[in-house]
C-alpha positions in Angstrom: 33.1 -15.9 -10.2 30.7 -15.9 -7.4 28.1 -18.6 -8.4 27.3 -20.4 -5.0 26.3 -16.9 -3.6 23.1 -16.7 -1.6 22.6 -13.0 -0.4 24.1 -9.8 -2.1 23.8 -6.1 -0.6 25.3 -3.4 -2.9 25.4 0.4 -1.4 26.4 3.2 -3.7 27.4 2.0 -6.8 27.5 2.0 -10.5 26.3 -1.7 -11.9 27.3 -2.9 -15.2 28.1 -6.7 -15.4 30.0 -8.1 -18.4 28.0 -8.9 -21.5 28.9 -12.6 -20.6 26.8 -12.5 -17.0 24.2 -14.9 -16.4 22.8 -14.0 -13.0 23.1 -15.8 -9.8 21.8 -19.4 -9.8 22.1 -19.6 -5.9 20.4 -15.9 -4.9 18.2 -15.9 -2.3 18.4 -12.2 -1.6 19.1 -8.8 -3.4 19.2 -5.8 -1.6 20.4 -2.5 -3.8 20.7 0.6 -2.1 21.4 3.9 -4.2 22.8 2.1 -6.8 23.1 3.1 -10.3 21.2 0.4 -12.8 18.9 0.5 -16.1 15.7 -0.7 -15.8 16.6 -3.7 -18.5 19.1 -4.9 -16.2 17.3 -4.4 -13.2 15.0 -7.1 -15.1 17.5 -9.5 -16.7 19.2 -9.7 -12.9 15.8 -10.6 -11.3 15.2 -13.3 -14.1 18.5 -14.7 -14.2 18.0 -15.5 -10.3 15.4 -17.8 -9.9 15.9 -18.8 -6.1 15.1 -15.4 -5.1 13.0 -14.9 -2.5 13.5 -11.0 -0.7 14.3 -7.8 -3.0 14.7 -4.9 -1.4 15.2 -2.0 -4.0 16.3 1.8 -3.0 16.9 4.3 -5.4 17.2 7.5 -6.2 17.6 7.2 -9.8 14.2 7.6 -12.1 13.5 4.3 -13.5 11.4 3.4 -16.8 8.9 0.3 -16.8 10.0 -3.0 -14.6 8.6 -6.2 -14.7 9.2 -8.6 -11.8 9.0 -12.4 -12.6 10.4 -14.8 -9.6 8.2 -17.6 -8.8 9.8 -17.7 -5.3 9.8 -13.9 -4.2 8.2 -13.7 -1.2 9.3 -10.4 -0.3 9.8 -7.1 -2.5 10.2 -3.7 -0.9 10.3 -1.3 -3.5 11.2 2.5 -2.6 12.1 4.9 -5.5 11.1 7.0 -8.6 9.5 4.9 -11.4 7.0 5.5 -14.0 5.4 1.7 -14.6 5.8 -1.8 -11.9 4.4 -5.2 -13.2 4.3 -8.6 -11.2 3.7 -11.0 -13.7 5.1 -14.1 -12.3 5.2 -13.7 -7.9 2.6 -16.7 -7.1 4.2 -16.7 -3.4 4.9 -13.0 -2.7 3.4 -12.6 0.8 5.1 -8.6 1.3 4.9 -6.1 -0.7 5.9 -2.7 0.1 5.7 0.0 -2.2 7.1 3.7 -2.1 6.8 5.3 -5.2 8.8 9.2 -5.0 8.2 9.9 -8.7 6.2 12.8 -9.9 2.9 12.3 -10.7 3.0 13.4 -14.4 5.6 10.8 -15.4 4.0 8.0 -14.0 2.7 5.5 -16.5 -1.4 4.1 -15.6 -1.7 0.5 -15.2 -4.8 -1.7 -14.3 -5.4 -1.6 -10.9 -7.8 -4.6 -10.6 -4.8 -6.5 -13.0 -1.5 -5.5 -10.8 -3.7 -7.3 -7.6 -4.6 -10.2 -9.3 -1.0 -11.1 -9.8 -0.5 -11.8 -5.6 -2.9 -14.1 -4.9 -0.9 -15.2 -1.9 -0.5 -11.5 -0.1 -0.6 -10.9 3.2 1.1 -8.3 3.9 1.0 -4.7 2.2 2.2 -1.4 2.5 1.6 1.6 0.1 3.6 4.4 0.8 3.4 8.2 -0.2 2.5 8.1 -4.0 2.2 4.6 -4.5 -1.1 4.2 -6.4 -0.4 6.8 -8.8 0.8 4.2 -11.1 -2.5 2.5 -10.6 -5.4 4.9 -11.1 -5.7 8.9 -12.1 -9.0 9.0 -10.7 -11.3 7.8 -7.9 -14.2 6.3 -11.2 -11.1 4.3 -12.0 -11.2 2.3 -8.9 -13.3 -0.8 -8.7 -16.1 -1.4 -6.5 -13.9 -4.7 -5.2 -10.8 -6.4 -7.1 -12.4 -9.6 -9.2 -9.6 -11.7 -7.7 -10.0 -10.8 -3.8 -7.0 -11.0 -1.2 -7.9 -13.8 0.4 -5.1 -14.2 2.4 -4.3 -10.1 3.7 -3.8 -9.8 6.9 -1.9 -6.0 7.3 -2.8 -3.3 5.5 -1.1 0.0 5.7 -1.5 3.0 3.4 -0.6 6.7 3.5 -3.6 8.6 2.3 -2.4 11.8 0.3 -4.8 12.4 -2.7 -8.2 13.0 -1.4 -11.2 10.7 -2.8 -9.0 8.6 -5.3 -6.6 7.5 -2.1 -9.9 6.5 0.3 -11.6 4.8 -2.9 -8.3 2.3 -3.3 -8.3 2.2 0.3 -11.7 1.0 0.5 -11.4 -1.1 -2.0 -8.8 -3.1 -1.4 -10.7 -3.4 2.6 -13.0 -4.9 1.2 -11.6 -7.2 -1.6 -9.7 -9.1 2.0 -12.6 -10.3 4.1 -9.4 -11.7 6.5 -8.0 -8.6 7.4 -6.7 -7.9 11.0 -4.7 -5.2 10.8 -5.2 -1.6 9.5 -2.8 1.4 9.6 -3.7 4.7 7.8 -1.5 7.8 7.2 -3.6 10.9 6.3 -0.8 13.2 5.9 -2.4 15.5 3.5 -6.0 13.9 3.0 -7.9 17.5 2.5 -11.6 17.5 1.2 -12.5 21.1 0.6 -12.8 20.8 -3.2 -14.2 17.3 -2.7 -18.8 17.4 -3.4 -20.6 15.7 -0.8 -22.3 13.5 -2.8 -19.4 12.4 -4.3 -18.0 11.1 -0.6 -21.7 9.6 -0.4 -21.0 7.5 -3.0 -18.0 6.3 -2.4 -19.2 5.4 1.2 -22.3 4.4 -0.2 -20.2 1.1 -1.9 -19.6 0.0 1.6 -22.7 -1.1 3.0 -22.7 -4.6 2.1 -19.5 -5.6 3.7 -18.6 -6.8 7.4 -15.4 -6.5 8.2 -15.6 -9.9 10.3 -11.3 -10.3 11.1 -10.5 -6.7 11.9 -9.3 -6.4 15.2 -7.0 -3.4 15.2 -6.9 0.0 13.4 -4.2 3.0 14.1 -5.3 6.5 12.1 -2.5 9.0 12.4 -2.4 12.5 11.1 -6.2 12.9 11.5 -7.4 16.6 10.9 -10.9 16.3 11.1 -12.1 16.6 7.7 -15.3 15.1 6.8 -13.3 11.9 4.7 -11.6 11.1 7.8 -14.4 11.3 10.1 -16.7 8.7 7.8 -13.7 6.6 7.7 -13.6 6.5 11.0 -16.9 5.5 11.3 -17.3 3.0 8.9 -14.7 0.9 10.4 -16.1 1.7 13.6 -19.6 0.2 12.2 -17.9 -2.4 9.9 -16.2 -4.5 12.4 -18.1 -6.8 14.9 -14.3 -7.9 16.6 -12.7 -4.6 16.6 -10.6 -4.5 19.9 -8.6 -1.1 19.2 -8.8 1.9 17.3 -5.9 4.7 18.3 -6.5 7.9 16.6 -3.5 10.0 16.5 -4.4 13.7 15.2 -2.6 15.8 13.1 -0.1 17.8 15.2 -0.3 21.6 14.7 -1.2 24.6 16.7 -5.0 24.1 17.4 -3.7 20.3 18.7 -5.9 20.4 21.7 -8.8 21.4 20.2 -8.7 19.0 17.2 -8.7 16.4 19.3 -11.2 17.5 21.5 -13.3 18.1 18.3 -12.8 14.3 17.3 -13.0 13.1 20.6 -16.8 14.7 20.0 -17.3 13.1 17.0 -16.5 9.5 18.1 -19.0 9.7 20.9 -21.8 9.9 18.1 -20.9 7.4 16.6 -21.8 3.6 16.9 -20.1 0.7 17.5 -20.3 -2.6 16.0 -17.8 -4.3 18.7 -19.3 -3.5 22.2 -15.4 -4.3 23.5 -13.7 -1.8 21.2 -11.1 0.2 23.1 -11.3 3.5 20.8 -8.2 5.5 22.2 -7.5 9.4 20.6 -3.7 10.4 22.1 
């Protein structure tokens, strides 16, 4: 009964449409927050609107495999428990944000060159908490650089939680988007005891090719001074001719003072490919 609608926000609720529903000709946003939904209907109400442009999905519930096909999305923010996401058919999405809460056992593995060929128009993305477990189980799964590069990235923020396999996707996609301004890291958990030397070496090592000719500014937070950070740090710091600011925000516990004071050491050693780089630790 509501065929000329344009932009639908249900909160808290069950959703199960008569057999006889056909979608929403005239949607140009969906926003569903703790809602209650099967993954196959999820689907068949993304396909049935083919105007849709934003999709904003927040759940709680644990959700199977989803496939997202809407020429005109140009915005999907995804935040919830699922085991498998596929873009098959987003030519235009510019934003995506991705939040995956699911446990790492139940997620299901997908391509991770694949899933970034399908967004050839990105510019804008954010992967939250566990995001990229979908994607790889290991660091050797990660590309040297995606076969389709991001041509059009501008933004770029992920949390880094799982070690080497988080920095390799990080890396990767850094250097698969030779436009990229922006960079924002989270290394809320990025811990490197068990992690070989050589095995940081190498991933490193796949960087020295790449010049990271856009970058401008880069905000690290959570830093706790472990060896993946610090050569993170300095490979941007080496990488990037028009770097203007890097803020470094360290990890706040109870030897707060003297981490910082510890990276505030390390910086100084290291050198700069931007002589005008404002490299601020807080």
């Amino acid at each position: 009964m509501c065929l000329q609608l344009m932009h639908l926000t249900l909160r808290n609720c069950v959703i199960c449409p008569p057999p006889a529903f056909k979608g929403f000709d005239m949607l140009h946003s969906l926003e569903l927050c703790d809602v209650t939904i099967s993954s196959t209907l999820l689907e068949s109400l993304i396909s049935y609107s083919p105007l849709l442009e934003k999709f904003v999905v927040k759940i709680s519930d644990n959700l199977d495999h989803i496939q997202i096909k809407a020429p005109n999305l140009r915005s999907f923010d995804f935040t919830g428990c699922i085991k498998y996401i596929s873009l098959s058919n987003v030519p235009i999405l510019s934003k995506l944000s991705l939040f995956n809460a699911g446990s790492f056992k139940e997620s299901e593995k997908c391509d991770f060159d694949k899933f970034f060929q399908s967004v050839p128009a990105l510019e804008h993305l954010y992967l939250e908490y566990a995001s990229n477990k979908f994607l790889v189980t290991g660091a050797a799964e990660v590309p040297k650089r995606l076969s389709s590069p991001l041509n059009y990235l501008k933004r770029f923020h992920i949390m880094l939680g799982g070690g080497l396999v988080d920095v390799s996707c990080a890396l990767c996609l850094i250097r698969s988007s030779q436009y990229l301004q922006d960079i924002e890291m989270e290394a809320y958990n990025l811990l490197d005891e068990l992690v070989a030397t050589n095995e940081v070496d190498e991933v490193f090592a796949r960087f020295s090719d790449v010049t990271l000719n856009h970058l401008r500014t880069v905000k690290l937070e959570g830093v706790h001074k472990t060896e993946l950070e610090l050569q993170l740090i300095k490979l941007l710091l080496t990488k990037s001719p028009m770097l203007v600011r890097m803020l470094i925000d360290p990890s706040s516990n109870d030897d707060y003072d003297e981490n910082r004071d510890t990276i505030l050491a390390e910086l100084t050693k290291f050198q700069r490919a931007s002589h005008k780089a404002e490299v601020v630790c807080t």
